[in-house]
N, C-alpha and C positions, 0 to 999 in steps of 0.2 A: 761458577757457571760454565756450562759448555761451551767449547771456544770456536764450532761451528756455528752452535745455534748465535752467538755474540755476531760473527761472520754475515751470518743472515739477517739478523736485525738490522746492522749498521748498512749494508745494503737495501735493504726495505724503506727505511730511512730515509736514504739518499735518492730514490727511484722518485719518492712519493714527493719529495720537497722540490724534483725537478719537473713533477706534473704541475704540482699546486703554486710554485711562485712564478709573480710575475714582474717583477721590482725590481730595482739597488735601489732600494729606500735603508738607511743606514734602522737596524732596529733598532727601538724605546722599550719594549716591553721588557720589565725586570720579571727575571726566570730565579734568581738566586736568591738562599735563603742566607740566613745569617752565619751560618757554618760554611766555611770554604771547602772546598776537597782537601783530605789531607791527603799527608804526603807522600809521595810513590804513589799516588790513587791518579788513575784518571776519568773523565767523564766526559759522553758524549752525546749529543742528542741532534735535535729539531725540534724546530717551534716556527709554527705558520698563526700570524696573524693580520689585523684587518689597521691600516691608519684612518683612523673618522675625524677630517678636521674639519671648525666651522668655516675658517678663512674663504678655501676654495668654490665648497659648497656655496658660501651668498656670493663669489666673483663669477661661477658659470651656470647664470639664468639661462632661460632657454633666449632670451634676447641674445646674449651674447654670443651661444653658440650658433645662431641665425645669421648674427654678423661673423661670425669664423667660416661657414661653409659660403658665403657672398664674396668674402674677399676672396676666399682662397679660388673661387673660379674667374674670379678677374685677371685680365692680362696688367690691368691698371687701379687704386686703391686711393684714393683721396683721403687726405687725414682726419678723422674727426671725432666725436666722444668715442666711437663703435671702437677706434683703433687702441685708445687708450685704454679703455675697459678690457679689448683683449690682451694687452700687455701686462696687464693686473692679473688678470686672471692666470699669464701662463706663468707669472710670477709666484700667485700664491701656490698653486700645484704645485712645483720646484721648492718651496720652502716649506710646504709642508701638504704632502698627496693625499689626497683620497684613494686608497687601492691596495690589494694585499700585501704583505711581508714576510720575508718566509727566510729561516737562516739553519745552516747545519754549523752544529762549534762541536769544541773539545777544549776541555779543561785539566790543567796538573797542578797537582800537590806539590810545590818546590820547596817550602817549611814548613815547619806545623800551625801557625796561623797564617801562611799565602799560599795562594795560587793565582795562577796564569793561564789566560785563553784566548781562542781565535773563533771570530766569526765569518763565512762567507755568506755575504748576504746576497748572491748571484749578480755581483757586478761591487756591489759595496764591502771593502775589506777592512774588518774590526778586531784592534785587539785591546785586549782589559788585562786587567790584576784585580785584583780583592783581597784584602788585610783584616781579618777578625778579629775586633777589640773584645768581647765577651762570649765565654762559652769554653766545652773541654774540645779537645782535639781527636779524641779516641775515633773511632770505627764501630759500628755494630758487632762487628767480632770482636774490636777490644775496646771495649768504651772507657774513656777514661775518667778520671776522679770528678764525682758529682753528676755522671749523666746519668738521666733520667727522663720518661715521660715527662713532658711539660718546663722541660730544661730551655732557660733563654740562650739564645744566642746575638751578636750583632758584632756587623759590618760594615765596613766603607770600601766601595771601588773607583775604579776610574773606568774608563771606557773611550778608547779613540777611534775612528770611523773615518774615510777618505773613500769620495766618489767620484767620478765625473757625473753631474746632474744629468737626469736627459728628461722628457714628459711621458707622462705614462702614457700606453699605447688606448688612448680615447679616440673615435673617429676627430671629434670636435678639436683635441687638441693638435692632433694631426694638422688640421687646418689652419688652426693657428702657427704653429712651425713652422711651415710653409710660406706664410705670410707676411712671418718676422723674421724666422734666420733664426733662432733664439740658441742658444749658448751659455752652460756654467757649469761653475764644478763647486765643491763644500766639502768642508770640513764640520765633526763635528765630537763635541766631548762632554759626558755625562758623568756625573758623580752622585751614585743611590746612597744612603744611608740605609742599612738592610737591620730590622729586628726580627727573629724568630722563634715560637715557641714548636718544640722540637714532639713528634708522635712517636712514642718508645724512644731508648736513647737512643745517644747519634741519628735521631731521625731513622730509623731502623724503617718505619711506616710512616716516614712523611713528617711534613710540617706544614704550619702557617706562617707566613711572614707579609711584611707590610713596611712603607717607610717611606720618606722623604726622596724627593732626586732634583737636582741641579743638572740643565744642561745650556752648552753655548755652540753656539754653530758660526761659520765662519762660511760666507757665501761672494761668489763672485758670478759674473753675469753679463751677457752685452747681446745687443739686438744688432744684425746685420738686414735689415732689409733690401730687396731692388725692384719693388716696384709698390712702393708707397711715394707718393707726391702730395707737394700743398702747391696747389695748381698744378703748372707747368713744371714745378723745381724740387725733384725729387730731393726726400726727404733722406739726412746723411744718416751713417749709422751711428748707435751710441757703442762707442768703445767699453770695454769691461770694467765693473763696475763692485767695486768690494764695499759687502756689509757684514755686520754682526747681529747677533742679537743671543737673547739668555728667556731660558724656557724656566718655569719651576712645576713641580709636582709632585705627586705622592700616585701607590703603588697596593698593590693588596696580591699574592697567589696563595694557592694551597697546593703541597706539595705531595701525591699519593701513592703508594706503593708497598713493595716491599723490599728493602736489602738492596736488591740489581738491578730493578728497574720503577720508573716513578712516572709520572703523568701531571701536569702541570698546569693547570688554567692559571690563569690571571688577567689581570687589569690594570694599568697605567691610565692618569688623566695630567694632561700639560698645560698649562697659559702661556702664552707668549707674544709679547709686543714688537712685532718684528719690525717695525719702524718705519723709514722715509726712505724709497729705490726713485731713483731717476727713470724715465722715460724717453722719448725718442722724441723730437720736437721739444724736444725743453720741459715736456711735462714731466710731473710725479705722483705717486703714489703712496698710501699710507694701509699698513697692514696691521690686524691683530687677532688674536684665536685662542681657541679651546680645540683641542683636539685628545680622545679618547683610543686608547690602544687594546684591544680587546685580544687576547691570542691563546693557544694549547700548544702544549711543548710535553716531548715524548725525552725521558732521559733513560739512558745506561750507565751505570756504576761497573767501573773497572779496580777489581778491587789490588790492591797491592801484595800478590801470593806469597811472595820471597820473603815478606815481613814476617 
């Protein structure tokens, strides 16, 4: 491939992911098929997609955000269900958003079943490995023993992710922040089990692939308020607050192209019991969801010349 035109793409790329995201939402969507990049290969893309979780969506009725722009124009806030309901709410956003995602990575062939990649996810920084239990290793140019149309493949990765939380820019939730003070950061680590049946060998025109994923996230968090009171006696802050919890789901893309460059839809769906967070007043909360990851990812194949 032209090493201008590669030049320009990868710019084009980068332009468009700093129009379209608006997040450090760590991504979910699985882009990778059961074949890893071999080696000396590298690959680079973008992929912008949507996080649809149920959590936040039933925590910010329109009641709620009525009581977010009330408080936030008060000089004074009295504690009552409205307060704790917004604490829930700016909770469940922070563990799991409603609002785009959008990440530019790059990927290399370090053996001939691993490689290694980095995501910035414009504030959130991810890196993975992926190890290929089934499948040849070859290239489109040099496919190796047994590939073919309709050739399985399969994988296992890992995936680490570290953010400072913040709330997405919602008028409402604005208001909420303001209110609370609200504060955290997460961690978070994913493990796909990735199957794929290959279009032409080596994927020369794509594939489908589909599979399992395990993820856990590691969340801390604390509400600083100064001007919530029960009565007279303002309310103290809760100090930082660390939780866990563990997602599970399954995955489905298809992979189209040809040779150097691919296109990529897919789908991710997760459950997750995110559990019991403390509140401010002694109260608490209890969270759980479904959340849908819908996304399109633009890839470049850099192939390995000197081989």
């Amino acid at each position: 491939m032209n090493t201008s035109v590669s030049r320009s793409l990868v710019a084009t790329l980068a332009a468009a992911a700093l129009l379209l995201a608006s997040s450090c939402t760590a991504p979910r969507a699985i882009i990778a098929t059961g074949k890893v990049t071999p080696q000396g290969e590298f690959r680079v893309g973008y992929n912008q997609g949507f996080n649809i979780a149920s959590a936040p969506i039933a925590k910010a009725g329109s009641a709620v955000k009525e009581a977010a722009s009330q408080a936030a124009s008060q000089d004074k806030v009295d504690y009552t269900d409205a307060t704790t309901q917004l604490q829930a709410a700016a909770l469940a956003y922070i563990l799991d958003p409603v609002q785009p995602t959008a990440d530019l990575n790059i990927r290399y062939g370090i053996v001939p079943r691993l490689d290694a990649g980095y995501k910035y996810a414009f504030g959130s920084h991810v890196f993975d490995a992926q190890y290929q239990l089934l499948g040849p290793t070859g290239t489109p140019e040099n496919p190796g023993a047994g590939a073919a149309s309709g050739t399985t493949y399969a994988s296992i990765g890992l995936q680490f992710a570290t953010q400072r939380a913040k709330l997405p820019s919602l008028p409402f939730l604005s208001d909420i922040n303001s209110v609370l003070n609200f504060r955290a950061t997460r961690n978070d680590l994913l493990v796909p089990l990735t199957f794929s049946q290959s279009f032409g060998p080596e994927e020369e025109i794509g594939a489908i692939s589909y599979g399992l994923v395990y993820a856990h996230s590691w969340v801390s968090y604390g509400f600083a308020p100064d001007k919530i009171y029960n009565g007279s006696v303002k309310v103290p802050e809760l100090p930082l607050q660390s939780r866990n919890f563990s997602s599970f789901g399954g995955f489905v893309n298809l992979k189209l192209g040809y040779r150097y460059f691919y296109v990529i839809p897919a789908v991710s769906l997760f459950y997750q019991n995110y559990g019991d967070y403390a509140l401010l007043n002694g109260k608490s909360t209890s969270l759980s969801g479904v959340t849908v990851v819908p996304s399109l990812g633009f890839q470049l194949r850099i192939p390995n010349f000197n081989k």
